[in-house]
Structure formats: structure tokens, C-alpha cells
N, C-alpha and C positions, 0 to 999 in steps of 0.2 A: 724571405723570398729572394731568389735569384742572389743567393749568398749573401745578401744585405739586410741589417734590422730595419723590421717593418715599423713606420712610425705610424704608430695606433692616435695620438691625437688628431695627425696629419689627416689619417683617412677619417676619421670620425666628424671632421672639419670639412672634407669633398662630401661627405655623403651626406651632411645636412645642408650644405649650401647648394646639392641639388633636390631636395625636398624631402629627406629619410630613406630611411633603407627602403621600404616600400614603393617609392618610387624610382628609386633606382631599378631596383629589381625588374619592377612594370614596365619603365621606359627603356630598359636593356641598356644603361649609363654606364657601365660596368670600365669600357675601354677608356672613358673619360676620367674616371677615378683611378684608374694605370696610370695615362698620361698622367695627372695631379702628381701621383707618388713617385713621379720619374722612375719606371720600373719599365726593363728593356720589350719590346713588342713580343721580342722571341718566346716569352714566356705565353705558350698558348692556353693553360688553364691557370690562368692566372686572377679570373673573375672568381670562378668554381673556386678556389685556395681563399680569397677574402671572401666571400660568403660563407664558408664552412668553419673558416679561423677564427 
């Protein structure tokens, strides 16, 4: 994403320390878990690309 490897433990670490994918998804946390992965705003489907990857 945004030419840079995506760190999979990184994200698998925001998304359980906000309550599992399930809640993520439910409470639309999606922007929070960008922010985490320092990955630039500009990237507009950038929720859509980590849910489907």
C-alpha cells in the first residue's frame, strides 16, 4: 500500500486492540487503523484494500 510493505503483525495488533475485526468494521475504526499503520490520508480506499487483503 502506497508503495510501501504492509506490516501484517502491525495491523493485526490495531485491530485487536480495538476489539477484532468485527468491531472494527461495526464502529467504522477503519481511519484509526491508517493512522496506526502511518499510511498517507491520501490513500482514499485504503479501508476497502485492508479488508479485502
Amino acid at each position: 500500500m502506497a508503495k510501501s510493505v504492509l506490516d501484517l503483525f502491525e495491523l493485526y495488533n490495531l485491530v485487536i486492540a480495538r476489539g477484532g475485526l468485527v468491531d472494527v468494521i461495526n464502529k467504522k475504526l477503519w481511519q484509526e487503523i491508517i493512522k496506526g499503520l502511518h499510511l498517507p490520508s491520501s490513500i482514499t480506499s485504503a479501508a476497502f484494500t485492508l479488508r479485502t487483503q
